[in-house]
TORTI-206199 format. One line per 4 residues: their letters; for each residue z, x, y of N, C-alpha, C. Coordinates in pm, whole numbers, plus 50000, padded with zeros to 5 digits. Example, Ala and Ser with C-alpha at 12.3 -4.5 7.8 and 13.67 -1.06 7.14 Angstrom:
2
AS> 50780 51319 49431 50780 51230 49550 50780 51320 49670 | 50708 51285 49775 50714 51367 49894 50787 51290 50003;
***
This chain:
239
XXXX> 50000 50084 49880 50000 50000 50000 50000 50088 50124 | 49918 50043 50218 49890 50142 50338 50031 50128 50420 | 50060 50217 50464 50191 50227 50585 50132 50200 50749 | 50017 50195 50742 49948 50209 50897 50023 50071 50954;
XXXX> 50075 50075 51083 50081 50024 51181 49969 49927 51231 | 50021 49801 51286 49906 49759 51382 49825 49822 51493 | 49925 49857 51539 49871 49960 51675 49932 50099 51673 | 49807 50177 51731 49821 50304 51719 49790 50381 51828;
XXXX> 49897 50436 51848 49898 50473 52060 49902 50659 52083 | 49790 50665 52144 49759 50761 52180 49836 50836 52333 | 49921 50904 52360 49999 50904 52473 50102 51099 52478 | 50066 51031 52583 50196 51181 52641 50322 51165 52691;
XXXX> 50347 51247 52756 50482 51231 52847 50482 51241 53017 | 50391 51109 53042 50372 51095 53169 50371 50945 53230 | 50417 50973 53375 50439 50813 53456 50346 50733 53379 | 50214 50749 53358 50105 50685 53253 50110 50631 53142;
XXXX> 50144 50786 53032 50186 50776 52936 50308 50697 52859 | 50403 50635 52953 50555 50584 52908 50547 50456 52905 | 50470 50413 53004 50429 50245 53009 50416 50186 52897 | 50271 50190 52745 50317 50169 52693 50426 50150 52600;
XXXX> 50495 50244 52620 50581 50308 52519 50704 50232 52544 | 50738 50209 52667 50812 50110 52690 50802 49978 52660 | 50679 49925 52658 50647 49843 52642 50708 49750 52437 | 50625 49880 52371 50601 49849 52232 50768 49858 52189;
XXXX> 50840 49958 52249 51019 49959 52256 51073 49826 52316 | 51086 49799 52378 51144 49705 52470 51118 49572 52324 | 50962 49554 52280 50946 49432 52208 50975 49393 52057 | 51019 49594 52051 51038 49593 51896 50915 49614 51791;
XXXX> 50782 49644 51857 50690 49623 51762 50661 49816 51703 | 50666 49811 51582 50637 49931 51545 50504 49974 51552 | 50484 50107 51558 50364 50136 51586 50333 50301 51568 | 50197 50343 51539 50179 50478 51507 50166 50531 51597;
XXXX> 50213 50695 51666 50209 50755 51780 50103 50893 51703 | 50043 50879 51812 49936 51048 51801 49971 51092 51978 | 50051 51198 51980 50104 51299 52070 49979 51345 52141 | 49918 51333 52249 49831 51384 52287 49846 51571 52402;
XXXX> 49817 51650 52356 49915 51795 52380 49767 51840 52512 | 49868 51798 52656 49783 51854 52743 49743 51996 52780 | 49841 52106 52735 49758 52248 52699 49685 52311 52595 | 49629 52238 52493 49553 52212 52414 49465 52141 52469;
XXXX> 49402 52076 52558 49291 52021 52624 49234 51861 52535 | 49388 51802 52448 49333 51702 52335 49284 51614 52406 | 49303 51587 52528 49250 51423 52609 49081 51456 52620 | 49066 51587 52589 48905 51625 52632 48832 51627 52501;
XXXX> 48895 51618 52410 48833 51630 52252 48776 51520 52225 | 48616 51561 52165 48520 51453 52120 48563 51331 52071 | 48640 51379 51954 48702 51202 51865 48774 51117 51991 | 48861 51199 52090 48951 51098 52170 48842 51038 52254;
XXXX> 48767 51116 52388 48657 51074 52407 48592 50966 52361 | 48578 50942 52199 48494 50866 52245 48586 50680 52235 | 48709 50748 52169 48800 50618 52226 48837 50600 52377 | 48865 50713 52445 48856 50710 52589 48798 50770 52675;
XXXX> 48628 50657 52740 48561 50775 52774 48589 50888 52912 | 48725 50788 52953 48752 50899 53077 48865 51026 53061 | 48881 51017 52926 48940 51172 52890 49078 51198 52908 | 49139 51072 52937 49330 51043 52989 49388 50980 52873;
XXXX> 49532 50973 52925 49610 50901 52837 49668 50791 52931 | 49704 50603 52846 49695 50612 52730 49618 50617 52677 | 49599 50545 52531 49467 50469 52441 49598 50417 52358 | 49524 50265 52271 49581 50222 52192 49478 50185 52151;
XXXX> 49468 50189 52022 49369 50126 51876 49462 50006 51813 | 49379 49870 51825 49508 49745 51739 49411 49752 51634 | 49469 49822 51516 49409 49789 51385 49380 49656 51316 | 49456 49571 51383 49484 49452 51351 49360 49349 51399;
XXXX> 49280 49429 51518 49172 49312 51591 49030 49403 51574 | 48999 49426 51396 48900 49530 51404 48898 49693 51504 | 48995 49728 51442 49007 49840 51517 48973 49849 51724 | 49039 49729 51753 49005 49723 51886 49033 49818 51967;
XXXX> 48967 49880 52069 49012 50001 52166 49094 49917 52297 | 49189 49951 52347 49178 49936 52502 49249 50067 52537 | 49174 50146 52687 49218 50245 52754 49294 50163 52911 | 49321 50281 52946 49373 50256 53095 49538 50195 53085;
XXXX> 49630 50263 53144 49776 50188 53145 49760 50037 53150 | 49734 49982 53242 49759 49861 53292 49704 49792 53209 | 49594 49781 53196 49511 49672 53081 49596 49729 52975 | 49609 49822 52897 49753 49820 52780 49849 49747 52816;
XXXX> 49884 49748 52856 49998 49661 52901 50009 49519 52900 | 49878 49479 52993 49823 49318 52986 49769 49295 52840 | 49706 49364 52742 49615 49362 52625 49752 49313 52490 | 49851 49401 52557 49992 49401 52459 50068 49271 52487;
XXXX> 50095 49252 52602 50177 49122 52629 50115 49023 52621 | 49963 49009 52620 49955 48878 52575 49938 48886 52392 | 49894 48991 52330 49902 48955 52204 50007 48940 52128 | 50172 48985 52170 50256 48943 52144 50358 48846 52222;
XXXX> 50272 48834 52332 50349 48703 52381 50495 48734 52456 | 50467 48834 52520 50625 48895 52570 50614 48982 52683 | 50707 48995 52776 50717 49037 52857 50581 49014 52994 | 50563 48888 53004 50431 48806 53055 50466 48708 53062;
XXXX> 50519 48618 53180 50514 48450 53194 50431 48381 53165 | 50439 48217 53099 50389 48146 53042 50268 48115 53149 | 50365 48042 53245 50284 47976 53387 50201 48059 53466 | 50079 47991 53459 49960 48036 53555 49999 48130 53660;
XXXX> 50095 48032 53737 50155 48107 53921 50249 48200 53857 | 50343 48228 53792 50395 48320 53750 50305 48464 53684 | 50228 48380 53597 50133 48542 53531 50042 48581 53608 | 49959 48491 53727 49920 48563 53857 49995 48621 53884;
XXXX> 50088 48614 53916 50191 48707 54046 50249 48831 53960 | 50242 48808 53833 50280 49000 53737 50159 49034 53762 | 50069 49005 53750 49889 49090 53736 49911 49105 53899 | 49941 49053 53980 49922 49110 54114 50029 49235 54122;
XXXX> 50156 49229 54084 50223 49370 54088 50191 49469 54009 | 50118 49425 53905 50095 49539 53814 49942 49583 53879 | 49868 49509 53960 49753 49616 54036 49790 49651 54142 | 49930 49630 54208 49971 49689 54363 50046 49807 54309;
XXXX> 50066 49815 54169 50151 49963 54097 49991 50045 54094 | 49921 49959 53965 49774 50040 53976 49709 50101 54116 | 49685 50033 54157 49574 50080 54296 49690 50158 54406 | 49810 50142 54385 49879 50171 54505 50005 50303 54492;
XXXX> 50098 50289 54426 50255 50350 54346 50174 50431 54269 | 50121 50446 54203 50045 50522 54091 49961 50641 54168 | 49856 50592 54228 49758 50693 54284 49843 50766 54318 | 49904 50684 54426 49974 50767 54598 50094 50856 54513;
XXXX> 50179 50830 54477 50265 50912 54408 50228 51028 54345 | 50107 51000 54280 50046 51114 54176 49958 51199 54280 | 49947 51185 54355 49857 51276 54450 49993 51368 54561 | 50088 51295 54544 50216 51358 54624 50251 51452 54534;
XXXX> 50312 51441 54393 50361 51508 54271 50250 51609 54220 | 50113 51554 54277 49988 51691 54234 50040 51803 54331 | 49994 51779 54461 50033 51833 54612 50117 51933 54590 | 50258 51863 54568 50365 51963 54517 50404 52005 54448;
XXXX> 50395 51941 54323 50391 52012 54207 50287 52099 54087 | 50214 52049 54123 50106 52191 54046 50010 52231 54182 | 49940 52204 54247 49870 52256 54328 49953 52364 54447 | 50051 52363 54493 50140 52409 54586 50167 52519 54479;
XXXX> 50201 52495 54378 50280 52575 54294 50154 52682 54208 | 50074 52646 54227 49967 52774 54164 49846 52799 54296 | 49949 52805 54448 49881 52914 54529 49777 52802 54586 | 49764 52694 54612 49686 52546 54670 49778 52472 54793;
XXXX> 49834 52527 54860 49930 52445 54926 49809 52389 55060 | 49849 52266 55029 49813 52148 55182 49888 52050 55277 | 49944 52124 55348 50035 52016 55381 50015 51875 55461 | 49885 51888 55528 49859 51769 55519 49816 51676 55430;
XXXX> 49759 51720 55321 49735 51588 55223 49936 51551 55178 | 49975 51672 55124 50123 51688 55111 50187 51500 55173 | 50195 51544 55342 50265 51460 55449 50181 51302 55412 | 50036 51328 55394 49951 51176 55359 50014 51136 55266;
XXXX> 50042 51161 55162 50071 51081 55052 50210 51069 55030 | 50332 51208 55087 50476 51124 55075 50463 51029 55183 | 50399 51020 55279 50453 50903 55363 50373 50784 55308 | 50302 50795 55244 50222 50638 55175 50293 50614 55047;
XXXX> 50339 50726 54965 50435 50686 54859 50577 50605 54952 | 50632 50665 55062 50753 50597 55130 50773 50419 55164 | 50614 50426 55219 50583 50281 55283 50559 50203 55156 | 50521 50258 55031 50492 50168 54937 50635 50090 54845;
XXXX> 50746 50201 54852 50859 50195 54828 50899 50112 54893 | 50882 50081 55069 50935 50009 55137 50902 49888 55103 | 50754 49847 55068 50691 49709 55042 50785 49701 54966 | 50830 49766 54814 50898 49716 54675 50996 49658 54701;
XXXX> 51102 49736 54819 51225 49748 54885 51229 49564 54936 | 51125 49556 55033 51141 49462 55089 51100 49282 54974 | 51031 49325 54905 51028 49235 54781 51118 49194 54674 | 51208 49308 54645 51324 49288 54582 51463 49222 54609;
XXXX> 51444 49200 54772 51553 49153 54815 51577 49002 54754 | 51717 49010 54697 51767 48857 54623 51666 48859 54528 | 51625 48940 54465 51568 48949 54247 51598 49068 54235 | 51619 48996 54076 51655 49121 53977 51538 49191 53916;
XXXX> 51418 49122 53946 51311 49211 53922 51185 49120 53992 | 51068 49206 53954 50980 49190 54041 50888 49037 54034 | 50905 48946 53917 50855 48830 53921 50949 48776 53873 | 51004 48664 53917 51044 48537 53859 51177 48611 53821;
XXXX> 51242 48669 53837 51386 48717 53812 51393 48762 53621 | 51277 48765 53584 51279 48846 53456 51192 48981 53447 | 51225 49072 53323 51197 49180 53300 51055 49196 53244 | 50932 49227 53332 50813 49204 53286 50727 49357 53292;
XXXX> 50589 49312 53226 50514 49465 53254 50517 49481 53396 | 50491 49438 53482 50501 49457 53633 50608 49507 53654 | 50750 49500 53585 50836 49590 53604 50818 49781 53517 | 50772 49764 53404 50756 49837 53319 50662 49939 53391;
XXXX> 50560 49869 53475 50481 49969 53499 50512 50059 53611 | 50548 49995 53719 50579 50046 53807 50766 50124 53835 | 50820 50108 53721 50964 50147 53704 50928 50327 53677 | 50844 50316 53564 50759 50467 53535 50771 50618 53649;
XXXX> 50679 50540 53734 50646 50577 53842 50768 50576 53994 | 50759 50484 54035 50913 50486 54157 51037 50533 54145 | 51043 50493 53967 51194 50600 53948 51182 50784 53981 | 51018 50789 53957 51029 50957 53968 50992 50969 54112;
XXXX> 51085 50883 54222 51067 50973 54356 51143 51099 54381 | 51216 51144 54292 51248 51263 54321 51115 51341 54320 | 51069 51353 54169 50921 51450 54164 50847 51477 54275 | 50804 51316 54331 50717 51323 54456 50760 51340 54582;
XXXX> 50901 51396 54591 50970 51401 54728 50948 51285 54797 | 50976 51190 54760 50974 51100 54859 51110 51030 54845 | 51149 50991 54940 51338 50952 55010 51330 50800 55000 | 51412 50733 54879 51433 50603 54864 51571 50569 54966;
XXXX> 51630 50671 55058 51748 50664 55176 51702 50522 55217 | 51761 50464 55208 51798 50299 55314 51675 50178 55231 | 51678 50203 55073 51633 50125 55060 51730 50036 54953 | 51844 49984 54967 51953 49888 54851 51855 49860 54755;
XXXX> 51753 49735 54776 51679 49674 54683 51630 49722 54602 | 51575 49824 54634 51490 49888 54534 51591 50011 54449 | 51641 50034 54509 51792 50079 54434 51904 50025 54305 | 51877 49896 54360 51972 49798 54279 51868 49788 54157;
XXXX> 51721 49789 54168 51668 49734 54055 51647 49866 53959 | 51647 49980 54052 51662 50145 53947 51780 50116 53874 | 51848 50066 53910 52024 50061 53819 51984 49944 53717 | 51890 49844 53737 51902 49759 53641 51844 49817 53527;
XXXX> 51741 49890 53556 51608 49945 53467 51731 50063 53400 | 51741 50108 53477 51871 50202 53400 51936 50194 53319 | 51971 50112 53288 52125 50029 53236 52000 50025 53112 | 51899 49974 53073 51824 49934 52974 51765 50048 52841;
XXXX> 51923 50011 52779 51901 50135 52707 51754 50155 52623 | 51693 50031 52538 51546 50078 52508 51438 50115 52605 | 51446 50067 52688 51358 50141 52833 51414 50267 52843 | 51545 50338 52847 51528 50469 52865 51523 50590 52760;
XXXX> 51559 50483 52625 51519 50565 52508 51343 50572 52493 | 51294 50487 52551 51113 50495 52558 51063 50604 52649 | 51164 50666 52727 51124 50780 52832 51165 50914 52747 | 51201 50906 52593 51214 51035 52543 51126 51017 52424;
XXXX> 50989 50911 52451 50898 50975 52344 50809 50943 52407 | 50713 51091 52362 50655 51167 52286 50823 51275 52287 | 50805 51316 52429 50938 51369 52436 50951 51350 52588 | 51120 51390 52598 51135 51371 52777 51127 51442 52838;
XXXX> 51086 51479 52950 51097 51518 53084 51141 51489 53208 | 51299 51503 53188 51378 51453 53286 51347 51473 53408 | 51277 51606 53428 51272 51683 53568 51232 51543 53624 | 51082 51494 53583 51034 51405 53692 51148 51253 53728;
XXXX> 51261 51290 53702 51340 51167 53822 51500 51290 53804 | 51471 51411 53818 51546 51512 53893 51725 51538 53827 | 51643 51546 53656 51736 51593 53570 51729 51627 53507 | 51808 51790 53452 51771 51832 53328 51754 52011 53446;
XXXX> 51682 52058 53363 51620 52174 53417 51548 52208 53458 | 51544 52122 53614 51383 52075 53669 51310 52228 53737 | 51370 52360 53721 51299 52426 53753 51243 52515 53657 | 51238 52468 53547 51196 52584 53406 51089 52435 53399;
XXXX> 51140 52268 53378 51036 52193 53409 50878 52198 53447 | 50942 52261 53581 50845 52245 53694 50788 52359 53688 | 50781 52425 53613 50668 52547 53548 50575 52556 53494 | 50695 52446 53397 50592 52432 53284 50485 52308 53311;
XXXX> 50500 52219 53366 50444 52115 53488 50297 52183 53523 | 50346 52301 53588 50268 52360 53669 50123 52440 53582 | 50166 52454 53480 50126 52594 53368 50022 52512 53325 | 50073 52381 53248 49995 52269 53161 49873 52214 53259;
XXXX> 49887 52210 53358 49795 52172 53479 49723 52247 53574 | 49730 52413 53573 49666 52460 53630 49528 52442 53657 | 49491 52413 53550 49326 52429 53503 49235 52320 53633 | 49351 52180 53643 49297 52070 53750 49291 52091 53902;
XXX> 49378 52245 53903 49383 52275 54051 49228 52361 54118 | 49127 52277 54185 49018 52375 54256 49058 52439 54358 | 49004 52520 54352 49006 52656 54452 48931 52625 54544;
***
């Protein structure tokens, strides 16, 4: 009898990478992990390729729907909650309004953050320093924090006062404002909901697989981290 899993998730240890992972934790559903090893160049290897043709993580394969592919965080996320029916409101106006936070994380928290955490953490750090792109993007990571800030006031999370992918996705990411230097100072709301996400012990046992990297929310040994950060990523920094 085969042991294979329904789904089989292709992933690292990044703001990207954890989403699902949280996800498939949080719901209980078991599932096969393939470690994708970014100094080994595996996201660039033919077989992954041609499950993801843009060469990132995640990927998930549902064995279960003819070997179905879906790439990209977010659509994982949406692809997962509706096939198990969880962590996604029933109601129309409710599951609009998660797909709208989970593309204001996509298009917005995600980029801007990751272009702050490039800035300073591998590009600055292998001899690339800009400080104006630097100043562009912590202050657009700040203001985006502020939107969250100002949305959270009176909820415990970001739709409908329950724990959804719209939280999952964007928890990833905002919790690591340390990484991206950017100052959550004077924001309660968005504070109060880091403590809720906190408190959630399978959400933070999902941030130690593949494995953890505390550095990025500014614990652990973030400067042997932030080396190795730097080392695994050189290759993306142009000259």
């Amino acid at each position: 009898m085969s042991s294979q899993k329904d789904i089989h998730l292709y992933t690292a240890s990044t703001m990207n990478g954890w989403k699902p992972v949280v996800f498939l934790e949080e719901a209980g559903v078991e599932y096969d992990l393939t470690h994708i090893d970014f100094s080994k160049n595996e996201q660039k290897a033919p077989d992954y390729v041609k499950l993801n043709p843009n060469g990132r993580i995640p990927t998930i394969v549902d064995h279960a729907n003819n070997d179905f592919v879906v790439f990209e965080s977010g659509a994982i996320l949406w692809y997962l909650a509706e096939k198990y029916g969880k962590f996604l409101p029933s109601s129309p106006d409710e599951k609009s309004r998660t797909l709208q936070w989970l593309m204001f994380q996509m298009g917005g928290v995600g980029p801007m953050m990751g272009q702050a955490m490039y800035f300073q953490r591998i590009a600055a750090k292998n001899g690339n320093e800009d400080p104006f792109a630097i100043k562009r993007y912590v202050d657009e990571s700040r203001r985006l924090m502020e939107v969250l800030n100002t949305h959270l006031e009176g909820k415990d999370f970001l739709v409908n006062n329950e724990y959804t992918i719209a939280d999952m996705a964007t928890y990833t990411w905002a919790r690591a404002y340390y990484w991206a230097n950017v100052s959550v100072d004077g924001l309660p709301h968005l504070q109060a909901w880091f403590d809720r996400i906190d408190a959630r012990p399978t959400t933070q046992r999902a941030l130690e697989i593949p494995k953890p990297f505390w550095a990025f929310f500014g614990k652990g040994d973030v400067e042997a981290q932030e080396r190795e950060n730097a080392e695994r990523f050189k290759n993306d920094v142009r000259k």
